[in-house]
Legacy VTK file of the C-alpha trace (Angstrom):
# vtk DataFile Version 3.0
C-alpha trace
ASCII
DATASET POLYDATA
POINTS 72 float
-159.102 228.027 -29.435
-162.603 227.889 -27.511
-162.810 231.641 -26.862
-166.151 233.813 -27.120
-166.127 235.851 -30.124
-165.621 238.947 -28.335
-162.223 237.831 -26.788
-161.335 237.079 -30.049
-162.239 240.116 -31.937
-159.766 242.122 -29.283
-156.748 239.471 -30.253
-157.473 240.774 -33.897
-157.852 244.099 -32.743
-154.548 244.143 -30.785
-152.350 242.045 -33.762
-153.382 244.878 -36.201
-152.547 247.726 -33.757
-149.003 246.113 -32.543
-148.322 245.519 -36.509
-149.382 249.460 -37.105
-148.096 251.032 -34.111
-144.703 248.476 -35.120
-144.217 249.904 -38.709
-145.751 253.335 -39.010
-144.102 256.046 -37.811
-146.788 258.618 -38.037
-149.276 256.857 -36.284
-146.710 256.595 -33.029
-145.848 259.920 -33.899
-149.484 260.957 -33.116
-150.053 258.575 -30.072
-147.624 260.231 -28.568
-148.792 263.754 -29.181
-152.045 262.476 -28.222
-150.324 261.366 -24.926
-148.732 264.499 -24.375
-151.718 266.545 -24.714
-154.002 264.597 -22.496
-150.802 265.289 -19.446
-151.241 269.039 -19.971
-152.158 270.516 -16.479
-154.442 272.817 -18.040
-156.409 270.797 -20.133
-160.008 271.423 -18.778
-159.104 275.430 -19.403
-158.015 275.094 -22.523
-161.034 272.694 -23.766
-163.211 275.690 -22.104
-161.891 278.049 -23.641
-162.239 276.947 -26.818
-165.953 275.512 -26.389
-166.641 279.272 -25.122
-165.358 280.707 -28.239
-167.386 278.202 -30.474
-170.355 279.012 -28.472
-169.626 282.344 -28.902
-169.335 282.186 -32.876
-172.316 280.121 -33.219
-174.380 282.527 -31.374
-172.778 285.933 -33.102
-173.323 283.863 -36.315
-176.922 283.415 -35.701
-177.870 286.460 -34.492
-176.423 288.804 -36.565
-178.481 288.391 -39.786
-181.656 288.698 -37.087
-180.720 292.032 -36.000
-180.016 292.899 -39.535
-183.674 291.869 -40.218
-185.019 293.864 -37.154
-182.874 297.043 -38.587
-183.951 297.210 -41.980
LINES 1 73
72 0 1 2 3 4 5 6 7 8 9 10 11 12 13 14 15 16 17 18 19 20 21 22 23 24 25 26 27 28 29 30 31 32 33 34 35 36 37 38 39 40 41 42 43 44 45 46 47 48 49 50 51 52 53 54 55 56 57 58 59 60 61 62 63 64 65 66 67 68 69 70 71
């Protein structure tokens, strides 16, 4: 086999991903959750949503002990 190295790391790649995906049932298990969430209609809202409420911790996180300081 005269391939470039790079078409032969995927055909290593791929034989060790059929043989997982083949015998383990948790990692199909979580493709297919995976698969299922990535379908959702309302995927973009709910990522949103939740980077809004990080933001929103991070922020209330930081500048609570600041107005602590200012108050004291």
């Amino acid at each position: 086999m005269n391939g470039s190295l790079s078409n032969k790391c995927e055909l290593i790649f791929w034989d060790l991903a059929i043989d997982l995906l083949t015998r383990s049932m948790w990692l199909r298990n979580l493709i297919r959750r995976a698969v299922l969430l990535k379908n959702l209609p309302n995927l973009k809202l709910y990522f949103s949503i939740i980077l809004l409420s990080g933001l929103f911790g991070f922020l209330m996180g930081f500048s609570i002990p600041h107005f602590l300081q200012i108050f004291r």
